[in-house]
C-alpha positions as CSV (number, residue, x, y, z in Angstrom):
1,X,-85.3,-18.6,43.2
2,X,-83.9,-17.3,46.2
3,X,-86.4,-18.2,48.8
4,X,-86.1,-21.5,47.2
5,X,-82.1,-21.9,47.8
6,X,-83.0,-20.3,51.4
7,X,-85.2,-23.2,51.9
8,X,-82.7,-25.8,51.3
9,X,-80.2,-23.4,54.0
10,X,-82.8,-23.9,56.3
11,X,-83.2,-27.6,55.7
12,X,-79.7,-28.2,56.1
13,X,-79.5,-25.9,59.5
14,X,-82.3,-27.7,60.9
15,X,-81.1,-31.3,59.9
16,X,-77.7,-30.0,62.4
17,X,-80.1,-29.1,64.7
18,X,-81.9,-32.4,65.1
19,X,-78.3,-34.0,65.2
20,X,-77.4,-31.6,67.6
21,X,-78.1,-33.7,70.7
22,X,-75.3,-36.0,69.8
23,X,-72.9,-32.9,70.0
24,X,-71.7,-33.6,73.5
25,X,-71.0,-36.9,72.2
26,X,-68.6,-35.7,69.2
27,X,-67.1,-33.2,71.4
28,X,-66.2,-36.5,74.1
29,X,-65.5,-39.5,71.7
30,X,-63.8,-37.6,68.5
31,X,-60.0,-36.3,69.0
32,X,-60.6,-33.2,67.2
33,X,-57.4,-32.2,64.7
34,X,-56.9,-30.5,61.1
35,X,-58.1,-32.8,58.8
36,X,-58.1,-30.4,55.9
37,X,-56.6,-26.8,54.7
38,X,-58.9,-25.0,52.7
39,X,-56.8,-21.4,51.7
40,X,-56.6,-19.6,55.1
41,X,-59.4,-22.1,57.0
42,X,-58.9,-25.4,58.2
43,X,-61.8,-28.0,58.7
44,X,-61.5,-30.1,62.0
45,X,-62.3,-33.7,63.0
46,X,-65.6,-32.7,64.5
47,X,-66.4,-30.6,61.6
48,X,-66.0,-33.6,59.6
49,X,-68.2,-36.2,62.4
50,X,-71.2,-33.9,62.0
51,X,-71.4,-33.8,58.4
52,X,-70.9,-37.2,58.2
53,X,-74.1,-37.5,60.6
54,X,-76.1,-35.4,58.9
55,X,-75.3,-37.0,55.6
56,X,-76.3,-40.6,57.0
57,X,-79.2,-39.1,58.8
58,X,-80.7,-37.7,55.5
59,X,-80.1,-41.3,53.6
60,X,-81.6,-43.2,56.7
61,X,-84.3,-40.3,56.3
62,X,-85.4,-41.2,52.8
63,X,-84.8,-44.9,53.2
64,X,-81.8,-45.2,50.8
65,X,-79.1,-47.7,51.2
66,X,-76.2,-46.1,52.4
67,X,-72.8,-45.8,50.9
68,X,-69.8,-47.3,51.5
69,X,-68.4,-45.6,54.7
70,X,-65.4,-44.4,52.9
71,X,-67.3,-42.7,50.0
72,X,-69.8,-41.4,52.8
73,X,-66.5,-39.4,54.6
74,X,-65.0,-38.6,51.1
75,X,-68.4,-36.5,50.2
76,X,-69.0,-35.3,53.4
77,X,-65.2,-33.7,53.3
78,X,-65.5,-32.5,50.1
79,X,-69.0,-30.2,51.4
80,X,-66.8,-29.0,53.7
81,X,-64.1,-27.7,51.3
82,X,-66.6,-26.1,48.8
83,X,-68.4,-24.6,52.1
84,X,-64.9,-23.0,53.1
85,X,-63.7,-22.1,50.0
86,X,-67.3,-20.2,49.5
87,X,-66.7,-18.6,53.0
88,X,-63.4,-17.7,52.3
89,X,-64.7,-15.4,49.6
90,X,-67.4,-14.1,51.9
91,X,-64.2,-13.1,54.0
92,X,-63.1,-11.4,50.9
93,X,-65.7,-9.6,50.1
94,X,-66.9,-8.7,54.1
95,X,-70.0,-10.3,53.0
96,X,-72.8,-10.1,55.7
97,X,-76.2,-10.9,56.6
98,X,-78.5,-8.4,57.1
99,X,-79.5,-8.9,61.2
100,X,-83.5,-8.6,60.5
101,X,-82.8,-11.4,58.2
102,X,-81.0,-13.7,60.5
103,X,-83.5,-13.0,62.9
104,X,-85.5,-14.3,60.9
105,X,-84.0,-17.4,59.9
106,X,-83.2,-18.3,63.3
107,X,-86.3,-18.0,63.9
108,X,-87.6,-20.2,61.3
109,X,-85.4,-22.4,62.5
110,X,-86.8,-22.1,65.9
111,X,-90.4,-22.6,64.8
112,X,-89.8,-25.8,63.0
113,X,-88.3,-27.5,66.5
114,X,-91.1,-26.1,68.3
115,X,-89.8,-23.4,69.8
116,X,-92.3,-19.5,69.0
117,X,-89.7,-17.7,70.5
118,X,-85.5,-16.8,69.7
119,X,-85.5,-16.7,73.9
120,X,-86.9,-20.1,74.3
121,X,-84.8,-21.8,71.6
122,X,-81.6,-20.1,72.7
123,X,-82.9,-21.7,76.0
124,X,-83.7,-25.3,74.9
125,X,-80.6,-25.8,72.5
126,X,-78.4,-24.8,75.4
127,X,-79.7,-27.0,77.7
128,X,-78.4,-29.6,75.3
129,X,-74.8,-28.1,75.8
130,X,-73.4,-24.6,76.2
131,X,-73.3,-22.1,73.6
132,X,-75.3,-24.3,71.0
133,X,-77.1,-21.7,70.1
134,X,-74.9,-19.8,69.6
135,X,-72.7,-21.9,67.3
136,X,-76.6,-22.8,65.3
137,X,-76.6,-19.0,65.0
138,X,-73.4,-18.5,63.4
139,X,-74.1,-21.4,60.6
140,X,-77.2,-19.9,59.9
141,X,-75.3,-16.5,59.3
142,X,-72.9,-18.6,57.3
143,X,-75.8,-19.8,55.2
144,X,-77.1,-16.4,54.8
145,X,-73.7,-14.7,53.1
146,X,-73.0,-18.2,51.3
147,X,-76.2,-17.1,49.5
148,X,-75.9,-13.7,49.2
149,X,-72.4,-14.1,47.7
150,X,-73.8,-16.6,45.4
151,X,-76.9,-14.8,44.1
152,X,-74.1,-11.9,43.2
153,X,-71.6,-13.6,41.5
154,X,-74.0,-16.1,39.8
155,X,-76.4,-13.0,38.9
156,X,-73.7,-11.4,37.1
157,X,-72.2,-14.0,35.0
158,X,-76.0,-14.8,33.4
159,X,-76.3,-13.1,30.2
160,X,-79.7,-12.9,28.6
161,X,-79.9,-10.8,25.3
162,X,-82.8,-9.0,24.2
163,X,-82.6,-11.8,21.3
164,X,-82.8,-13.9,23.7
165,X,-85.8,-12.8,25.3
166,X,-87.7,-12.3,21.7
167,X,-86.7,-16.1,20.4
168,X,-88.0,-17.1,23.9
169,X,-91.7,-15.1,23.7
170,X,-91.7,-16.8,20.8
171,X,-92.0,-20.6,21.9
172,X,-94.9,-22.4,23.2
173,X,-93.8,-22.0,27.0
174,X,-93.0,-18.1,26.0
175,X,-96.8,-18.1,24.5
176,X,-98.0,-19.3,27.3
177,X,-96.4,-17.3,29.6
178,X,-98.0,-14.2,28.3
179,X,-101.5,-16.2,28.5
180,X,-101.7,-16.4,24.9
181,X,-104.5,-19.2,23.8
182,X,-105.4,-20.3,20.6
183,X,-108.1,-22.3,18.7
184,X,-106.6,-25.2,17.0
185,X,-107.6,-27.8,13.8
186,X,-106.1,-31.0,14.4
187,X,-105.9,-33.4,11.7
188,X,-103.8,-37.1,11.8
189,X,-103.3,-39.2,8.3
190,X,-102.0,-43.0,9.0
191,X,-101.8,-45.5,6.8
192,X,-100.2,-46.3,3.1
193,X,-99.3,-43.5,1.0
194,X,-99.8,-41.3,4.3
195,X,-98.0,-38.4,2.9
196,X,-99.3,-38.4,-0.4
197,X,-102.9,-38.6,1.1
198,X,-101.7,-35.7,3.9
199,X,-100.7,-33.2,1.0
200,X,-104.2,-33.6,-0.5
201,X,-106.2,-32.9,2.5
202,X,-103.2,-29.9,3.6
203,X,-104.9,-28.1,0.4
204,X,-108.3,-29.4,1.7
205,X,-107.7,-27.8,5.0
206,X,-106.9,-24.3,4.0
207,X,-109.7,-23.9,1.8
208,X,-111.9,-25.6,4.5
209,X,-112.8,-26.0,8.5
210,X,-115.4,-28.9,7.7
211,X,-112.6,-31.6,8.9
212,X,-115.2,-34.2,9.6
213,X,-116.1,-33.9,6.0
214,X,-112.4,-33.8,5.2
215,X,-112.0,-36.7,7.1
216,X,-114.7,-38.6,5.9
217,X,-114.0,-38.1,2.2
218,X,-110.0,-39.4,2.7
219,X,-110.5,-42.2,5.2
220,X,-110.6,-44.7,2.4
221,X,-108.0,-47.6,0.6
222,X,-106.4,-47.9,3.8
223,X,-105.9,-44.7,4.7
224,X,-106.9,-43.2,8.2
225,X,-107.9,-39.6,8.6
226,X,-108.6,-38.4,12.2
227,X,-109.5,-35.0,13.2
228,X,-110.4,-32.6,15.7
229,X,-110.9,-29.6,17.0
230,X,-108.7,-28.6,19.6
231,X,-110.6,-25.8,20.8
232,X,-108.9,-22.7,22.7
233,X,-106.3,-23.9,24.8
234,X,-103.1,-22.9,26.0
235,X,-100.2,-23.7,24.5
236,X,-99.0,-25.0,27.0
237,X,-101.7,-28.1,26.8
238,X,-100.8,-28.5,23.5
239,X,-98.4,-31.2,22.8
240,X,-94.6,-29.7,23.0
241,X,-93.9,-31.0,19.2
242,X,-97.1,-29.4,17.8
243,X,-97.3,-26.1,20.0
244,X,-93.7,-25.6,18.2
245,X,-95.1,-25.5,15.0
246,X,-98.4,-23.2,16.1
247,X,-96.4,-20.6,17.2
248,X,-95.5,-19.7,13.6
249,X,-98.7,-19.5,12.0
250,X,-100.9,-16.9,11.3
251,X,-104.7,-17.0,12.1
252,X,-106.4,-18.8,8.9
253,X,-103.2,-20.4,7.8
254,X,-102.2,-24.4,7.8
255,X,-98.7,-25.4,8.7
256,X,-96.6,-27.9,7.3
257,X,-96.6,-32.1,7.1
258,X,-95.5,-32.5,10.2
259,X,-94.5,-35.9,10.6
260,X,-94.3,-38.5,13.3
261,X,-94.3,-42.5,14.5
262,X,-97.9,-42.5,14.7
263,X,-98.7,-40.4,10.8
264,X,-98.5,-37.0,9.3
265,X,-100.1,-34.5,11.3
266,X,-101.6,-31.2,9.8
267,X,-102.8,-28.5,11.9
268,X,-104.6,-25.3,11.3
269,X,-104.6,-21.7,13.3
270,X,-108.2,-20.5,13.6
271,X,-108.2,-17.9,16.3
272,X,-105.2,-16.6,18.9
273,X,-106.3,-14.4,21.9
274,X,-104.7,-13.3,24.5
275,X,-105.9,-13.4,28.1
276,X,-103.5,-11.5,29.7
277,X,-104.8,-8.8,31.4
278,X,-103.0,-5.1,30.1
279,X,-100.5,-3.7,32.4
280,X,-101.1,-0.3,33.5
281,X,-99.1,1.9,34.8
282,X,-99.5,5.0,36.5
283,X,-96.4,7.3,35.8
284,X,-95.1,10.8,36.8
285,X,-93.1,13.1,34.5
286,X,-90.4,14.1,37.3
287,X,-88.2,16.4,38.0
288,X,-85.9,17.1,41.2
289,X,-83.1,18.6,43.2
290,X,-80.7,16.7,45.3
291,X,-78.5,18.0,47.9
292,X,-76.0,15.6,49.5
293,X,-74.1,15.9,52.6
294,X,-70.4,15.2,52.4
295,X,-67.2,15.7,54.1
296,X,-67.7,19.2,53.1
297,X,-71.8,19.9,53.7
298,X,-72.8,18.0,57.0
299,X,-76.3,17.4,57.2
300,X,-77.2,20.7,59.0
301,X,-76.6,22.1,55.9
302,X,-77.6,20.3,53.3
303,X,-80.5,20.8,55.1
304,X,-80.2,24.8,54.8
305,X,-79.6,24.6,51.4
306,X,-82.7,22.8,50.2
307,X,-84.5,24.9,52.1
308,X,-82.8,27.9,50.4
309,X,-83.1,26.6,47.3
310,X,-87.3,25.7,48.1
311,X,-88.0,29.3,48.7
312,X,-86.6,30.6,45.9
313,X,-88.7,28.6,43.4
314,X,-91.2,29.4,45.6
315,X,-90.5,33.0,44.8
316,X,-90.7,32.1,41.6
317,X,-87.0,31.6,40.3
318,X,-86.6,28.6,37.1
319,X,-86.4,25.1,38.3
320,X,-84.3,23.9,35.3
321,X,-81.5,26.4,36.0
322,X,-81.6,25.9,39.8
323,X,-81.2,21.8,39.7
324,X,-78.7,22.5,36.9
325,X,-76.5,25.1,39.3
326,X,-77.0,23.0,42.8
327,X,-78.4,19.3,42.3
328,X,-76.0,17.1,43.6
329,X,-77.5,14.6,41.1
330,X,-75.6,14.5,38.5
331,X,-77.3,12.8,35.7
332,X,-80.6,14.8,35.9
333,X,-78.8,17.5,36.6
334,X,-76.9,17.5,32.8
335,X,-81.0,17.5,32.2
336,X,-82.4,20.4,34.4
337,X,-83.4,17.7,37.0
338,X,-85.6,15.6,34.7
339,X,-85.9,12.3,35.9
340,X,-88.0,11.5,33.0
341,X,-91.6,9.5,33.0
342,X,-90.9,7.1,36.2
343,X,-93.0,4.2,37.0
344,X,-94.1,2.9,41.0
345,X,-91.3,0.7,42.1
346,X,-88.4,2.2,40.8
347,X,-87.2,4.8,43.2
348,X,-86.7,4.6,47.2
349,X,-90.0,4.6,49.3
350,X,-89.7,8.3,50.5
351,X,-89.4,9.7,46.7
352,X,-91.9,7.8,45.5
353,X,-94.5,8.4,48.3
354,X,-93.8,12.1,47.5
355,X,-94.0,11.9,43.8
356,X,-97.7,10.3,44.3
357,X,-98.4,12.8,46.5
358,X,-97.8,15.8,44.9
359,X,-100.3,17.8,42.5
360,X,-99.1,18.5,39.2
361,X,-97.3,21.4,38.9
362,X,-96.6,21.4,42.2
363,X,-93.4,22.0,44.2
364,X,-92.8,19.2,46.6
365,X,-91.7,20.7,50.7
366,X,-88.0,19.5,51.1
367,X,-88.0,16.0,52.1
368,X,-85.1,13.3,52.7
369,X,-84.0,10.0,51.4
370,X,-81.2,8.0,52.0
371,X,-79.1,9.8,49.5
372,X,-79.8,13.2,51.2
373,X,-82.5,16.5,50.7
374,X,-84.8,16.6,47.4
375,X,-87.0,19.3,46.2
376,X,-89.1,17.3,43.4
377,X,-92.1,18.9,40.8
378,X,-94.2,16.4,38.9
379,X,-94.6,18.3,35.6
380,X,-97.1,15.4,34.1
381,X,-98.5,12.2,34.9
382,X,-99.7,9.4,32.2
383,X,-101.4,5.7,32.6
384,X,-99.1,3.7,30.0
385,X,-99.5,0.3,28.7
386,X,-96.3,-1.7,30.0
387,X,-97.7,-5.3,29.1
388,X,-95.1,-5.8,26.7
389,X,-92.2,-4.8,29.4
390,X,-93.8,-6.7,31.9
391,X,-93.4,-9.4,29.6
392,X,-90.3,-9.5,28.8
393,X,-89.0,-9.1,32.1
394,X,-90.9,-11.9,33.4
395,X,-89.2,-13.7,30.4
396,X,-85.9,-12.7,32.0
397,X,-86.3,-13.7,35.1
398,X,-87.6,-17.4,33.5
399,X,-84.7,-17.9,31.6
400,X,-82.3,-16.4,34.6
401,X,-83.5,-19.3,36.6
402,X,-83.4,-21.3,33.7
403,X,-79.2,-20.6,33.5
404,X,-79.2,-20.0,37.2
405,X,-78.7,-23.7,38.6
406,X,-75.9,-24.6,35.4
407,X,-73.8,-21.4,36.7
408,X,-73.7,-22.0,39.8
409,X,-72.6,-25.5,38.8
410,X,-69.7,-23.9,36.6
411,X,-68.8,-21.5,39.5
412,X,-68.8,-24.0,42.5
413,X,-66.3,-26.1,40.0
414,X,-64.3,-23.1,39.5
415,X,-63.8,-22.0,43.2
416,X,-63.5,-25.6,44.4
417,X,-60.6,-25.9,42.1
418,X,-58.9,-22.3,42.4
419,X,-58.7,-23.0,46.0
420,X,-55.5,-24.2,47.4
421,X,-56.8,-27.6,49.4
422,X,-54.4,-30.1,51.6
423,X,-56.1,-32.7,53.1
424,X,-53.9,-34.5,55.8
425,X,-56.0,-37.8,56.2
426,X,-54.7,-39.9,53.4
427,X,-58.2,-42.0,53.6
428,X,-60.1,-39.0,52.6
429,X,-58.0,-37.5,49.6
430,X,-60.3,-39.4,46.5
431,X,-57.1,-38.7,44.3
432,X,-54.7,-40.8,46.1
433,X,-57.1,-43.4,46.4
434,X,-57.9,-43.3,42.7
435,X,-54.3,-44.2,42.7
């Protein structure tokens, strides 16, 4: 989700700079003034030339009339003010790209117009007129916290309910996503007294799996009586009507009339498998000892202190009582330092590298993390079956996407119309000339 909203950042920064050449020309022919207030921003003349450019440029791009000029400016101004109202909460919050990352966007950027280095493009752009770059640069960064600052506020107003997640696992796409197959009977009845004729072979079919027999003996007086065997498919190759109505059913057992434009369809569950391969995952009873430096223990002494506290279990003294006393932790502390079973993934790099890397029953050398100086024992270690979390988080993240794009509909709305906007070009306010 978020490499694909980057994506559209990038093609959007790189559609500027291919319009970029006709800065010099903005900056020359266009008066630049205030043509808007957004909260404590304004958006200038030439602010408003460029997106109008890049607009045109991307309908003469996909060969689509263009727009009445006026409507053209109107949607190009009203970009701008949802782009500065966005930034004016990235203000807010001192939102800000990470500098690896803008690197590499630049970058990106960069190789797309042919340049393989940030050097040579910072070169080549302000050839075209000075401190291009440099103003390319700063958009980019713009892009960056836009997105950032969406993918936190959007994140957090998606709810998904562990209701939610079963009712989806249970659907065809949810099937399907676990790899679940199955092995299908298929049997259409058109024709007069369809239904009538259906119900007979329904009874027919769960006694049965000879449909071509069943189909034979009902495929008279009119009546037509098709079948099949589906095989073992996906559910997600079955149609999205009848996979519906498979999820339901136990192996051996027939569903319902199911009816339709083209007959009464009966169908019958013969096998479901599953080809999802089991998750499993390595994971290490923990327990630890934090010390964190503070205004009051610099890191000279944290650093003392673990080191204290390492030889005295080496010497034998409890663990429990000592992460209990010291650990700076304090919710494995309330638990003797248990950090209970923990799975690969979940904690920093440098814990986790020393968590594998420690015998059980062992007592880790002092080592530090970004919180500070750990002591850590791995009391037991386990292989457990997490198929069915892995599961339902990938079912999360489906139906996060899912909500993702209406939210950040709903929130765009919301900040476009909680910001205080005056527009001082009476051609471009759409209200007044609704009026």
């Amino acid at each position: 989700m978020k490499t694909m909203q980057l994506k559209q950042f990038f093609k959007v920064t790189a559609l500027a700079l291919c319009l970029s050449t006709a800065l010099p020309t903005f900056a020359a022919e266009t008066k630049d003034e205030v043509v808007a207030v957004v909260d404590n921003s304004v958006i200038l003349r030439s602010d408003l030339t460029q997106s109008i450019a890049e607009i045109t440029h991307q309908f003469e791009k996909s060969n689509k009339q263009l727009p009445p000029q006026q409507y053209i400016e109107q949607q190009a101004l009203e970009q701008l003010i949802i782009r500065e109202a966005q930034l004016e909460q990235v203000k807010r919050y001192n939102i800000r790209p990470d500098e690896n990352a803008l690197n590499e966007a630049v970058l990106k950027v960069a190789k797309d117009s042919g340049s393989n280095s940030l050097e040579a493009f910072q070169q080549k752009l302000d050839k075209i007129a000075p401190n291009t770059y440099a103003g390319l640069r700063a958009r980019i960064a713009e892009d960056l916290a836009i997105n950032r600052l969406r993918q936190q506020v959007v994140t957090s107003r998606i709810k998904i309910s562990d209701q939610d997640v079963k009712n989806f696992l249970n659907t065809p796409q949810g099937q399907a996503l676990v790899g679940n197959q199955v092995h299908v009977l298929h049997i259409r009845v058109a024709g007069e007294n369809a239904n009538q004729v259906a119900n007979q072979v329904k009874t027919e079919l769960s006694n049965s799996n000879d449909i071509q027999a069943i189909s034979k003996k009902y495929s008279v007086n009119g009546v037509q009586v098709d079948a099949a065997d589906m095989g073992t498919r996906s559910l997600s190759d079955v149609p999205a009507e009848l996979a519906a109505r498979i999820t339901t059913l136990q192996e051996g057992q027939t569903s319902e009339l199911i009816e339709s434009r083209d007959g009464v369809h009966i169908l019958k569950l013969l096998e479901r498998k599953s080809t999802q391969k089991k998750a499993i995952v390595p994971q290490y009873q923990t327990r630890h000892i934090l010390i964190q430096p503070s205004e009051v223990i610099s890191q000279d002494n944290a650093k003392q202190m673990i080191n204290s506290l390492h030889t005295r279990l080496k010497n034998g003294e409890d663990f429990a009582v000592l992460a209990a006393t010291f650990s700076n932790d304090p919710g494995s502390a309330r638990d003797s330092g248990s950090l209970g079973w923990v799975s690969p993934g979940v904690m920093v790099p440098e814990f986790e590298a020393v968590m594998k890397s420690t015998p059980k029953g062992q007592i880790s050398e002092p080592f530090q993390t970004q919180f500070g100086w750990h002591i850590l024992q791995v009391t037991d270690t386990r292989d457990q079956d997490m198929t069915a979390e892995y599961q339902e988080r990938m079912a999360r993240q489906l139906l996060g996407e899912r909500q993702f794009d209406a939210e950040l509909d709903s929130w765009l709305r919301e900040t476009r119309n909680n910001a205080f906007v005056e527009i001082k070009d009476p051609q471009l306010d759409r209200k007044q000339n609704k009026s």
